[in-house]
mmCIF file of the N, C-alpha and C atoms, coordinates in Angstrom:
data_MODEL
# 
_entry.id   MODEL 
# 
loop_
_atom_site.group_PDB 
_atom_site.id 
_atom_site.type_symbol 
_atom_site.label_atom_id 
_atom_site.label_alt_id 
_atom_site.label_comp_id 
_atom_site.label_asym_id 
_atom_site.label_entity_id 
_atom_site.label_seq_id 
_atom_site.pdbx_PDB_ins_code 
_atom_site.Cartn_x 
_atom_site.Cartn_y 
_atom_site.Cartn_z 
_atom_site.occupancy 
_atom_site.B_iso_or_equiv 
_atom_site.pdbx_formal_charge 
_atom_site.auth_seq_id 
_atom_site.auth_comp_id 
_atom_site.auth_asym_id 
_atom_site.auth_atom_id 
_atom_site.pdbx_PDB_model_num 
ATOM 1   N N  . UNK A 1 1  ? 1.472  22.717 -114.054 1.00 0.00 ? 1  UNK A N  1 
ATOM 2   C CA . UNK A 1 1  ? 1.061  24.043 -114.458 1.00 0.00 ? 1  UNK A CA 1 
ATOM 3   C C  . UNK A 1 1  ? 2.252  24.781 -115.032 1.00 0.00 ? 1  UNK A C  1 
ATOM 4   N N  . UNK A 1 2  ? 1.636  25.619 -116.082 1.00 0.00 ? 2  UNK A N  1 
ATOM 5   C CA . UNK A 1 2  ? 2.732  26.133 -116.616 1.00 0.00 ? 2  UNK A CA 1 
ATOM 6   C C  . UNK A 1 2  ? 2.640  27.941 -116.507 1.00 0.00 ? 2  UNK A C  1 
ATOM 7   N N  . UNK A 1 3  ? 3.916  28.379 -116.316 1.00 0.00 ? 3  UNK A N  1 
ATOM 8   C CA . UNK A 1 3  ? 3.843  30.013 -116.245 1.00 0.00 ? 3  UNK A CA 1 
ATOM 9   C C  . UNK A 1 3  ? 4.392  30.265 -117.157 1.00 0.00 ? 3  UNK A C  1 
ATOM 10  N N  . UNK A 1 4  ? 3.965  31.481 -118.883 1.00 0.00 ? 4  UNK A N  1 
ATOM 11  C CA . UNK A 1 4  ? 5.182  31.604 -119.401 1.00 0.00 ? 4  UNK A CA 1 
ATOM 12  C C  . UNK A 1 4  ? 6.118  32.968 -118.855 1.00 0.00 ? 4  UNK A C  1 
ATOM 13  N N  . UNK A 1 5  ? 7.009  32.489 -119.377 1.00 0.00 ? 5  UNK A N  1 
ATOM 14  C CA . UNK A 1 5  ? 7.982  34.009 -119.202 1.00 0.00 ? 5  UNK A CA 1 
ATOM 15  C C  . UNK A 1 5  ? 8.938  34.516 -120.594 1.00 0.00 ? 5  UNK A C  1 
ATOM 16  N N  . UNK A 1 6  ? 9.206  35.863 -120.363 1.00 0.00 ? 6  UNK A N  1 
ATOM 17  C CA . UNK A 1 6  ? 9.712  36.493 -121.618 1.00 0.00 ? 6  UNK A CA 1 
ATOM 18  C C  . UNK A 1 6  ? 10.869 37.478 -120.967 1.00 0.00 ? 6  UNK A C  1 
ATOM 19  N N  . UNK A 1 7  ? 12.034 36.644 -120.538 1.00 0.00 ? 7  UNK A N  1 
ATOM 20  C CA . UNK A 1 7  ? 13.011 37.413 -119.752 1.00 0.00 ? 7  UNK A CA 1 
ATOM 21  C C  . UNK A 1 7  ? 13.893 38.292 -121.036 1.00 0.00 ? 7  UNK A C  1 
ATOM 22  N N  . UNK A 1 8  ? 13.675 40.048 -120.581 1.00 0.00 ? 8  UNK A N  1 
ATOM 23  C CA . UNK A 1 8  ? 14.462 40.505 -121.738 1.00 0.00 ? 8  UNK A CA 1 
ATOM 24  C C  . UNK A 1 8  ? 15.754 41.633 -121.246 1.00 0.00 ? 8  UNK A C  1 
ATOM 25  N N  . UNK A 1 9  ? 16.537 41.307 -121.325 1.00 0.00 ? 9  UNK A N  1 
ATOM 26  C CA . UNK A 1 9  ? 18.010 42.443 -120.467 1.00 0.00 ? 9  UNK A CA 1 
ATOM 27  C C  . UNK A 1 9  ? 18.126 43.273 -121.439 1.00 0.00 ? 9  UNK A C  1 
ATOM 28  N N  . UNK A 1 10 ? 18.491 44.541 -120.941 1.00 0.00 ? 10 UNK A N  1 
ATOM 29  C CA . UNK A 1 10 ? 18.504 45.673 -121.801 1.00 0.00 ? 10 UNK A CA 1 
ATOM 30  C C  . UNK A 1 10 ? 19.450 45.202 -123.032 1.00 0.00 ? 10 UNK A C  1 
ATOM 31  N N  . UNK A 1 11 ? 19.285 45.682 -124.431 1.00 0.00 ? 11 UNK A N  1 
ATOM 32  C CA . UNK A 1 11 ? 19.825 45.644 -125.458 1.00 0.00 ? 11 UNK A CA 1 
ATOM 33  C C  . UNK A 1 11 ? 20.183 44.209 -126.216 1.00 0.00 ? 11 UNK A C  1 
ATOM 34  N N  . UNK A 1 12 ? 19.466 42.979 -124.994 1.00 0.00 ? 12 UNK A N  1 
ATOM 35  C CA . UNK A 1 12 ? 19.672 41.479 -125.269 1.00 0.00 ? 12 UNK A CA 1 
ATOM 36  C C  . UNK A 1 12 ? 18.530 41.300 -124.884 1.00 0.00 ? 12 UNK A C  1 
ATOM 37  N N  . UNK A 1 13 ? 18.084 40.881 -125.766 1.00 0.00 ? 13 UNK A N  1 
ATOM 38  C CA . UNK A 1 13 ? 16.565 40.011 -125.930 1.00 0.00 ? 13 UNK A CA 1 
ATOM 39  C C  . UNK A 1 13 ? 16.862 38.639 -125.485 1.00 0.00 ? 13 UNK A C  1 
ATOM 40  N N  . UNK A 1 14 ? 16.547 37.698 -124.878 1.00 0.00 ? 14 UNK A N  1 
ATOM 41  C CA . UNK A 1 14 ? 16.168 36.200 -124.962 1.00 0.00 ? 14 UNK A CA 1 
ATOM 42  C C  . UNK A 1 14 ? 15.079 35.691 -125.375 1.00 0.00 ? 14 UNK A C  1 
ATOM 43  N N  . UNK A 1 15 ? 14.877 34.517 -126.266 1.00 0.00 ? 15 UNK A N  1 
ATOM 44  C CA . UNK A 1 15 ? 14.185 34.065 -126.368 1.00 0.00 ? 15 UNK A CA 1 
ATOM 45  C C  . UNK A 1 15 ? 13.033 33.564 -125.362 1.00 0.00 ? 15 UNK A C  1 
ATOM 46  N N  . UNK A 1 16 ? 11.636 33.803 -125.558 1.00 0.00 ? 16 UNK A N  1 
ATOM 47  C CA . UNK A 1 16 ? 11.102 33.307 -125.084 1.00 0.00 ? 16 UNK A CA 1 
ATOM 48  C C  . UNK A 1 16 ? 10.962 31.781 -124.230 1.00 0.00 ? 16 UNK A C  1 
ATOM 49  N N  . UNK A 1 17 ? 10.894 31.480 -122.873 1.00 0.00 ? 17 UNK A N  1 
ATOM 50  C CA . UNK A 1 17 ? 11.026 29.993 -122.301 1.00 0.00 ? 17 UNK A CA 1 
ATOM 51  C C  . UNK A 1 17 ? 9.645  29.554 -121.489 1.00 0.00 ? 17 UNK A C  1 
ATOM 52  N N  . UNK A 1 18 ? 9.821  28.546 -121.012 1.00 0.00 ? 18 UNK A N  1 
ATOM 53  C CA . UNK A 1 18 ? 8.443  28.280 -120.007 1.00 0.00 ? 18 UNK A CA 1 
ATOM 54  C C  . UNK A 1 18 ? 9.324  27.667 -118.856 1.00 0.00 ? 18 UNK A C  1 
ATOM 55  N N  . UNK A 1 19 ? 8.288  28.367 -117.816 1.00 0.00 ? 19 UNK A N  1 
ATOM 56  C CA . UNK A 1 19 ? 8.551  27.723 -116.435 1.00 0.00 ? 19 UNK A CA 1 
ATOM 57  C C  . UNK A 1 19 ? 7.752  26.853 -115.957 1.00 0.00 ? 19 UNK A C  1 
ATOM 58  N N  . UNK A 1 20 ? 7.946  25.994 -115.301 1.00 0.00 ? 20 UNK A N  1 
ATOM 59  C CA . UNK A 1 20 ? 6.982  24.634 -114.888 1.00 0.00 ? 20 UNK A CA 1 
ATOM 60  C C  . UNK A 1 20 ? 7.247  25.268 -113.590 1.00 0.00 ? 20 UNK A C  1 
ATOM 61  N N  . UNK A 1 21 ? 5.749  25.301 -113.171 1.00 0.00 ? 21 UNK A N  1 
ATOM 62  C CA . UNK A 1 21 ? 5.422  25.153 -111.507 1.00 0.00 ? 21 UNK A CA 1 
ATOM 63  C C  . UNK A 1 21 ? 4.292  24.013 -110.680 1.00 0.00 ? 21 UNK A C  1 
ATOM 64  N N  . UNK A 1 22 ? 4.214  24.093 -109.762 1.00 0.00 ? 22 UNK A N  1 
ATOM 65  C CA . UNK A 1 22 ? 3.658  22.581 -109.594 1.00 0.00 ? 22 UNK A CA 1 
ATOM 66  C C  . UNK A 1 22 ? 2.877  22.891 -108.391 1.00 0.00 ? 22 UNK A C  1 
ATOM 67  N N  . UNK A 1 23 ? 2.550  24.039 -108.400 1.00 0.00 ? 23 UNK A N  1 
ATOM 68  C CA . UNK A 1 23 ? 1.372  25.116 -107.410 1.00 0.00 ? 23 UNK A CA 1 
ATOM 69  C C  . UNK A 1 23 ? 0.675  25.651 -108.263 1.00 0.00 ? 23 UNK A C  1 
ATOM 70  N N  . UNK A 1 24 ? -0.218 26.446 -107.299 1.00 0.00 ? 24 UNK A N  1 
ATOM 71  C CA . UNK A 1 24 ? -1.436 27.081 -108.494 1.00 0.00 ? 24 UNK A CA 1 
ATOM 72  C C  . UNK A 1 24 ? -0.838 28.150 -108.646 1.00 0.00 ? 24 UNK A C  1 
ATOM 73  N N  . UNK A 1 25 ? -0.031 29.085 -107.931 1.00 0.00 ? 25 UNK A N  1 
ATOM 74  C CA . UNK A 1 25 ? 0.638  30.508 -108.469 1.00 0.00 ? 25 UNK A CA 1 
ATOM 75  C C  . UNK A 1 25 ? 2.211  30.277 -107.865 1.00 0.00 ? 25 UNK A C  1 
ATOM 76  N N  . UNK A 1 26 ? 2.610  31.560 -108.233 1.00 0.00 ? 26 UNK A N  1 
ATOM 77  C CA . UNK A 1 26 ? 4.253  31.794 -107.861 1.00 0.00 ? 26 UNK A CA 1 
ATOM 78  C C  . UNK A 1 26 ? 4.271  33.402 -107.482 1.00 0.00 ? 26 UNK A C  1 
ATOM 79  N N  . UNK A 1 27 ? 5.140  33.965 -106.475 1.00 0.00 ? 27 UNK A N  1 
ATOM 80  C CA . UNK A 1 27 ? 5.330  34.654 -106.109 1.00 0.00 ? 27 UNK A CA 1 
ATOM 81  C C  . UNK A 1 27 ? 6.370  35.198 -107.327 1.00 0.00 ? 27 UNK A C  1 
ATOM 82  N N  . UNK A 1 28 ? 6.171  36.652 -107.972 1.00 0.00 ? 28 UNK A N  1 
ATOM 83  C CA . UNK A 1 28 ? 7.108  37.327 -108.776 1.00 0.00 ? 28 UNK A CA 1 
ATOM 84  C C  . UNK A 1 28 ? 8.455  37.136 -108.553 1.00 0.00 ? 28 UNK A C  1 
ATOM 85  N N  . UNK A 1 29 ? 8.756  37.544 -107.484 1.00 0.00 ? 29 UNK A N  1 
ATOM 86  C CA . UNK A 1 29 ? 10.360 37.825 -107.063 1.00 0.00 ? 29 UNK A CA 1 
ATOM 87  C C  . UNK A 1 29 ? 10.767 35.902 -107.733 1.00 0.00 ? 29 UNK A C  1 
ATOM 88  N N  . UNK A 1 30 ? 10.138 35.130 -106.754 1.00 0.00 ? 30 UNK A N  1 
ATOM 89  C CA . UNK A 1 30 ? 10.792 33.855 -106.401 1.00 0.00 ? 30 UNK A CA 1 
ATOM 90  C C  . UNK A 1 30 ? 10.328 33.287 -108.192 1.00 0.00 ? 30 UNK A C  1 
ATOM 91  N N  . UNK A 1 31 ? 9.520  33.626 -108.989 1.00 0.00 ? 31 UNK A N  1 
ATOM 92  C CA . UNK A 1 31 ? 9.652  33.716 -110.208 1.00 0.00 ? 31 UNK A CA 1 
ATOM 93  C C  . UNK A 1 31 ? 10.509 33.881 -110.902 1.00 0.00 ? 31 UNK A C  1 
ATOM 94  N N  . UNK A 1 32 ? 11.404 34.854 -110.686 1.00 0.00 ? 32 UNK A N  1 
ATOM 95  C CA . UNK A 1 32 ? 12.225 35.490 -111.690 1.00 0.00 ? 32 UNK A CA 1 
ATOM 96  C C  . UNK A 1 32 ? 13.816 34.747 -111.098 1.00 0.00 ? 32 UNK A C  1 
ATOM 97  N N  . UNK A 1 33 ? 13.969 34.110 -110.051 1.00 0.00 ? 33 UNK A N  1 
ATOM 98  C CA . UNK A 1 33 ? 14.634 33.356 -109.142 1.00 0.00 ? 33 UNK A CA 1 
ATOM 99  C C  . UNK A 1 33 ? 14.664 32.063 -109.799 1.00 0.00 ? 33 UNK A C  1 
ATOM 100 N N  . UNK A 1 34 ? 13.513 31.575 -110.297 1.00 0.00 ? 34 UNK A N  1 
ATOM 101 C CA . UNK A 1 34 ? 13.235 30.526 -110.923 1.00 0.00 ? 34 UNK A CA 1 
ATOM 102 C C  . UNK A 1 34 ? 13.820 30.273 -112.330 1.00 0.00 ? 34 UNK A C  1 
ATOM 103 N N  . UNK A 1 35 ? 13.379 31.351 -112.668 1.00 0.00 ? 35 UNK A N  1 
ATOM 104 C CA . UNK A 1 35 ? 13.777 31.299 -114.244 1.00 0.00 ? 35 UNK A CA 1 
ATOM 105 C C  . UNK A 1 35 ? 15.314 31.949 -114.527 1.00 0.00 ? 35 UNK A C  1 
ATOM 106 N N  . UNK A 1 36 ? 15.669 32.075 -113.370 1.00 0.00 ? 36 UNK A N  1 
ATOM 107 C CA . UNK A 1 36 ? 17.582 32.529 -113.552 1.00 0.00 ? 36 UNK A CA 1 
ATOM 108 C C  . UNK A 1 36 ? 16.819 33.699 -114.221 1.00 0.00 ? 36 UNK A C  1 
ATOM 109 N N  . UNK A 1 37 ? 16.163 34.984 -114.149 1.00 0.00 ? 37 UNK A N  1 
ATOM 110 C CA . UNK A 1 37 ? 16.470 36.073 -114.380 1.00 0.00 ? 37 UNK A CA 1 
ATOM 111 C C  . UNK A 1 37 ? 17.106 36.991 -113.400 1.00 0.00 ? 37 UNK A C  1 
ATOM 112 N N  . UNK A 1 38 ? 17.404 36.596 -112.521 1.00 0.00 ? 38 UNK A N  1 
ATOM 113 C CA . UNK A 1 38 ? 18.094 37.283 -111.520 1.00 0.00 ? 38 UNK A CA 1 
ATOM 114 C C  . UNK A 1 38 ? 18.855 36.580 -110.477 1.00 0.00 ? 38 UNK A C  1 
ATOM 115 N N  . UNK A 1 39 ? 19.662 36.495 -109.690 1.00 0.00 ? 39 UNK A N  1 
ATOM 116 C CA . UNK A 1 39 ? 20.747 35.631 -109.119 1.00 0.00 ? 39 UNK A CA 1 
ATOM 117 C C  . UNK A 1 39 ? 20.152 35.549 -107.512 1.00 0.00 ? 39 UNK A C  1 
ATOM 118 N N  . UNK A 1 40 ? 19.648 36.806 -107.309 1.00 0.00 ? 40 UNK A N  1 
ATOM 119 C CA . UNK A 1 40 ? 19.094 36.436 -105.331 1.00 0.00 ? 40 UNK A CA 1 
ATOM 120 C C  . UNK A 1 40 ? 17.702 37.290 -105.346 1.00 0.00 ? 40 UNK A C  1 
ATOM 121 N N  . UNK A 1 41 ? 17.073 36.920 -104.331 1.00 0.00 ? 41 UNK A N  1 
ATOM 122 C CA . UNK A 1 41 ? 15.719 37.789 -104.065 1.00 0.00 ? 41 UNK A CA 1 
ATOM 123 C C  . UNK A 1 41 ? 16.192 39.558 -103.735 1.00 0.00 ? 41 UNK A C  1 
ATOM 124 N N  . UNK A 1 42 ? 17.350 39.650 -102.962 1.00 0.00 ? 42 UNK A N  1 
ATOM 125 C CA . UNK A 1 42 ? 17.591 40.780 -103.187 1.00 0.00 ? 42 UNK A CA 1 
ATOM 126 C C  . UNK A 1 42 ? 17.311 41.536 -104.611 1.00 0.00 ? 42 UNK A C  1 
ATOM 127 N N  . UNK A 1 43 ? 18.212 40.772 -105.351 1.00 0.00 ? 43 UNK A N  1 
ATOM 128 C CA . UNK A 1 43 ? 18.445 41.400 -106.407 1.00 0.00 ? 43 UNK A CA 1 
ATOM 129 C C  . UNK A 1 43 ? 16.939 41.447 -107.458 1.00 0.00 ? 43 UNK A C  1 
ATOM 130 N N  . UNK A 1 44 ? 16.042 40.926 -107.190 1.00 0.00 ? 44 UNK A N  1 
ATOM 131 C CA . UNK A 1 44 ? 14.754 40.489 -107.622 1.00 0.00 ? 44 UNK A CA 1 
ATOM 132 C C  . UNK A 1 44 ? 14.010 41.978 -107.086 1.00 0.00 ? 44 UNK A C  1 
ATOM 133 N N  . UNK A 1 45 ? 14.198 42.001 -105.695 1.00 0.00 ? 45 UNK A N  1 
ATOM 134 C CA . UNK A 1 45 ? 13.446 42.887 -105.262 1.00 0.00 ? 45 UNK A CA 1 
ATOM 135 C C  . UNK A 1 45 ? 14.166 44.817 -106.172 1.00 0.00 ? 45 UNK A C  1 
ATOM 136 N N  . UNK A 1 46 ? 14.820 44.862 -106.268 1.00 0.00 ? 46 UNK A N  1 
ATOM 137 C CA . UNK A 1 46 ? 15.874 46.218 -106.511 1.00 0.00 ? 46 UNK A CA 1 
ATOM 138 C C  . UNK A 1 46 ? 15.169 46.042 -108.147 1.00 0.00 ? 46 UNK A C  1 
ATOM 139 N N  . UNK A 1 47 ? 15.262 44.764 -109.200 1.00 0.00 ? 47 UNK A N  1 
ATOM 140 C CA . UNK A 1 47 ? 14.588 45.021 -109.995 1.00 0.00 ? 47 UNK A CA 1 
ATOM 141 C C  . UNK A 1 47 ? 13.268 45.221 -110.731 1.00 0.00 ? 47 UNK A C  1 
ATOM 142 N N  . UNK A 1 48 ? 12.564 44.938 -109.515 1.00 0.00 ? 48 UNK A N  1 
ATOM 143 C CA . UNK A 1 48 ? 11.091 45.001 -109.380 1.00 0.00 ? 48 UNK A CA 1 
ATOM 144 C C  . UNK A 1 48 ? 10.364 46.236 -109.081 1.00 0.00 ? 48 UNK A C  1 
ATOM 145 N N  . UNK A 1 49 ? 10.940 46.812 -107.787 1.00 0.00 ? 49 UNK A N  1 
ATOM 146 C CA . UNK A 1 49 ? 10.775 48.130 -107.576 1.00 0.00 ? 49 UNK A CA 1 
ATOM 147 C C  . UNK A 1 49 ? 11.360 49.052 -108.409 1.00 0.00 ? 49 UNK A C  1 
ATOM 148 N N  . UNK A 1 50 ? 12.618 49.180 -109.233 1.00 0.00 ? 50 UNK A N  1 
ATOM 149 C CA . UNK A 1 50 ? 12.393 49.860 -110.155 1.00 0.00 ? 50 UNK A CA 1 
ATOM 150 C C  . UNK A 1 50 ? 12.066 49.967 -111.441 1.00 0.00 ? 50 UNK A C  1 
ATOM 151 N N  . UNK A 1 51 ? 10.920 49.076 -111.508 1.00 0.00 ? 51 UNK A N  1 
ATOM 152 C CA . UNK A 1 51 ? 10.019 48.998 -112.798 1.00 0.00 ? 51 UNK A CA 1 
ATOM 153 C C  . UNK A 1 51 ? 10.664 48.315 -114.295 1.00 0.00 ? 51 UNK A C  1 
ATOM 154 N N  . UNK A 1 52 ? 11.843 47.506 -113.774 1.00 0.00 ? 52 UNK A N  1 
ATOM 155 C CA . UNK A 1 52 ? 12.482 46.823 -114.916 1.00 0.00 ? 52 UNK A CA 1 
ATOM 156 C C  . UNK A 1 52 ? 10.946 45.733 -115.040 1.00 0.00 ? 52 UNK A C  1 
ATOM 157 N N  . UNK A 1 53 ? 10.682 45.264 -114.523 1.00 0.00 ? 53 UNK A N  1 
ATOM 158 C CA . UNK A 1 53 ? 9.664  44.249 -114.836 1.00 0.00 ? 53 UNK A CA 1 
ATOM 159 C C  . UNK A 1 53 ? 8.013  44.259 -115.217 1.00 0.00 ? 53 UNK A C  1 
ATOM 160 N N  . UNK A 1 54 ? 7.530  43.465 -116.644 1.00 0.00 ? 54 UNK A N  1 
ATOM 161 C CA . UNK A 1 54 ? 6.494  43.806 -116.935 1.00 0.00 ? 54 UNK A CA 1 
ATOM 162 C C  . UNK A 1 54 ? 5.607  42.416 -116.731 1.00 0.00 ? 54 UNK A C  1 
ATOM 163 N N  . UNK A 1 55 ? 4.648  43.031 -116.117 1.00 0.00 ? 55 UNK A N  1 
ATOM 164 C CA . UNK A 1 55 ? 3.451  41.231 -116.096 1.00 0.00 ? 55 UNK A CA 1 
ATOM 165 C C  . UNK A 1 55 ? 2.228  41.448 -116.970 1.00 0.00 ? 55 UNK A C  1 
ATOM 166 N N  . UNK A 1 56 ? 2.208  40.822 -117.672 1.00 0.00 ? 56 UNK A N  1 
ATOM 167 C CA . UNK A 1 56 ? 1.276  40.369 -118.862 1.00 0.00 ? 56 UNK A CA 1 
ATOM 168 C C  . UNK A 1 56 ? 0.677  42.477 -119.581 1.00 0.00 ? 56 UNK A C  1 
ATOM 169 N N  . UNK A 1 57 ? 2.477  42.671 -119.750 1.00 0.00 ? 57 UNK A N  1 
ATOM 170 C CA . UNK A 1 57 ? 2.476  44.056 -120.524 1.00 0.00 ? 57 UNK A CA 1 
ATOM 171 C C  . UNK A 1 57 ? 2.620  45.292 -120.141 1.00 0.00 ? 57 UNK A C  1 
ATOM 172 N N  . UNK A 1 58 ? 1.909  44.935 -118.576 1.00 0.00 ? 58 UNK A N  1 
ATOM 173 C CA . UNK A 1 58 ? 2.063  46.439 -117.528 1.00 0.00 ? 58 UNK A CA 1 
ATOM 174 C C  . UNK A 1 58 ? 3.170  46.076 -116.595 1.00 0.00 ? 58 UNK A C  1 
ATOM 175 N N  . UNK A 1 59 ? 3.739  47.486 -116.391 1.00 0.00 ? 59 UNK A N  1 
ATOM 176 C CA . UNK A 1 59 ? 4.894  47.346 -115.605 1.00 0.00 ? 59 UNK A CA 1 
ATOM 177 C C  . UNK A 1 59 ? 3.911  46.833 -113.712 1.00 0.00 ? 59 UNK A C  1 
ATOM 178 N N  . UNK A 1 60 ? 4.784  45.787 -113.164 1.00 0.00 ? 60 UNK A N  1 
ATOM 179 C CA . UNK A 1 60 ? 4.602  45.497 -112.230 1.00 0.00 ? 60 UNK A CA 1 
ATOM 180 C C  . UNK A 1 60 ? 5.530  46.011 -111.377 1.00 0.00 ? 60 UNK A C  1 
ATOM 181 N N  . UNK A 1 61 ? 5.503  46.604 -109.842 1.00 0.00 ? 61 UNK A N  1 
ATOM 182 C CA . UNK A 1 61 ? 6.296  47.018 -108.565 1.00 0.00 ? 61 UNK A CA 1 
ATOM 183 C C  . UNK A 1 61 ? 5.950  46.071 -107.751 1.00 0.00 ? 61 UNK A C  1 
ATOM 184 N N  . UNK A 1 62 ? 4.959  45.191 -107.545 1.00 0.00 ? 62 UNK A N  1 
ATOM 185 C CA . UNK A 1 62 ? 4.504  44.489 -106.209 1.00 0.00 ? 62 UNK A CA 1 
ATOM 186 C C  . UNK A 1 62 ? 5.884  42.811 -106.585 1.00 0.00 ? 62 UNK A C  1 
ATOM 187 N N  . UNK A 1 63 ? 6.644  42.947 -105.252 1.00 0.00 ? 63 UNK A N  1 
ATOM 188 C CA . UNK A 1 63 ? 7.353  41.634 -105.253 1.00 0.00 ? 63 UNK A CA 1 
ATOM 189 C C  . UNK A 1 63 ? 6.103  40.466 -105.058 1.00 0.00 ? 63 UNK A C  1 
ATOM 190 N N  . UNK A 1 64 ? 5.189  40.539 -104.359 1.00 0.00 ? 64 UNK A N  1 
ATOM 191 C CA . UNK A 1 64 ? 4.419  39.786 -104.119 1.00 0.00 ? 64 UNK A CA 1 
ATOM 192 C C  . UNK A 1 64 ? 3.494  39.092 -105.038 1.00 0.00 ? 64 UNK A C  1 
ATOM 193 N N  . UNK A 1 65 ? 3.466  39.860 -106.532 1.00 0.00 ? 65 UNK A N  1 
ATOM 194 C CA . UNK A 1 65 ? 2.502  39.398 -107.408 1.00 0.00 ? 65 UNK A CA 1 
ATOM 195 C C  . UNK A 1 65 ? 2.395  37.951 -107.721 1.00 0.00 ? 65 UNK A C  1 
ATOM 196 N N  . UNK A 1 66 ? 1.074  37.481 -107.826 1.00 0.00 ? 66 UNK A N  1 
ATOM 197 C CA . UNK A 1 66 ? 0.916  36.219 -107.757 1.00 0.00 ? 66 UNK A CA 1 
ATOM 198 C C  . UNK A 1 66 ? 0.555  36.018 -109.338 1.00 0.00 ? 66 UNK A C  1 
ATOM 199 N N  . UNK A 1 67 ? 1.758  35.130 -109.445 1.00 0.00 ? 67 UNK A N  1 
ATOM 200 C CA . UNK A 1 67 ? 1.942  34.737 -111.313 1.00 0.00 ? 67 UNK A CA 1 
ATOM 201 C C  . UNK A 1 67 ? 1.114  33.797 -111.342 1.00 0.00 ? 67 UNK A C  1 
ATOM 202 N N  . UNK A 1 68 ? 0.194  33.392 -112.221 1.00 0.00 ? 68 UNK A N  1 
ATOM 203 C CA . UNK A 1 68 ? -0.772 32.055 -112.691 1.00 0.00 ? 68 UNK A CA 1 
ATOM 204 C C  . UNK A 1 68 ? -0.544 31.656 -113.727 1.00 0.00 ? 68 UNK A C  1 
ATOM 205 N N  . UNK A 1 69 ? -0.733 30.245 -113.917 1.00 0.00 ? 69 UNK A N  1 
ATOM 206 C CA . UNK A 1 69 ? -0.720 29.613 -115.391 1.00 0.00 ? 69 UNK A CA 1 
ATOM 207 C C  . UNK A 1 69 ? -0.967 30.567 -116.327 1.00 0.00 ? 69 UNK A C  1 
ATOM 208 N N  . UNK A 1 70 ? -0.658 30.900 -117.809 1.00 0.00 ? 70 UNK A N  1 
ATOM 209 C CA . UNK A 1 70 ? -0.890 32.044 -118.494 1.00 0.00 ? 70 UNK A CA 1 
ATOM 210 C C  . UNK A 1 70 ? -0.201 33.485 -118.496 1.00 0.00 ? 70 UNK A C  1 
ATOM 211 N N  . UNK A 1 71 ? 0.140  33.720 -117.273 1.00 0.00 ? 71 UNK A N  1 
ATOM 212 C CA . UNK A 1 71 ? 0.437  35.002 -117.084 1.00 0.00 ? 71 UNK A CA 1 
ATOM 213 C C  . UNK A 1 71 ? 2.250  35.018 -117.608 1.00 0.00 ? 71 UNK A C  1 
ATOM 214 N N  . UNK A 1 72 ? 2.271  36.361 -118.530 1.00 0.00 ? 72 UNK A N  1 
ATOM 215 C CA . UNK A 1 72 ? 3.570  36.731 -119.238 1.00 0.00 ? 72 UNK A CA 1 
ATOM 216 C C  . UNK A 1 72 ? 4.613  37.670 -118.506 1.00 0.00 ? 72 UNK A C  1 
ATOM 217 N N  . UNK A 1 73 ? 5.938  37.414 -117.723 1.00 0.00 ? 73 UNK A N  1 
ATOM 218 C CA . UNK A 1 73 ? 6.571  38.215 -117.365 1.00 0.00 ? 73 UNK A CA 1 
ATOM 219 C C  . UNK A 1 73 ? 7.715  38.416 -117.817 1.00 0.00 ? 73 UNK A C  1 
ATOM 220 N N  . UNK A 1 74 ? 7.895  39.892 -118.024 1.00 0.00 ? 74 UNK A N  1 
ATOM 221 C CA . UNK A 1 74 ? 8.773  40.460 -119.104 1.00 0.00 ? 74 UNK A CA 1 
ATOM 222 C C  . UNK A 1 74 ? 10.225 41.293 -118.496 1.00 0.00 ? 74 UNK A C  1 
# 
């Protein structure tokens, strides 16, 4: 299964990548853990809650969101 993602740091865009997961979902935080957008769950959580992160366009706050095949996080 595949999740895509669209990791973008202020004023540096990255190219679009895909994450391979091998469950039916992924937890956000441990998502962004995955894809090296962030270095620890701490630091996952601090950017989550303050609304740096968007899932499929809307800003997401829940660490818990359950990413599925398809779903875009920004």
């Amino acid at each position: 299964m595949k999740v895509k993602v669209r990791v973008v740091q202020k004023g540096k865009p990255l190219p679009p990548e895909k994450v391979c997961i091998s469950t039916e979902y992924i937890r956000l935080d441990a998502f962004l853990k995955l894809a090296n957008a962030v270095q620890t769950g701490g630091h996952a959580k601090i950017v989550i809650q303050n609304g740096e992160v968007a899932v499929n366009g809307e800003v997401c706050q829940m660490r818990g969101k359950k990413l599925r095949p398809g779903d875009v996080a920004s």
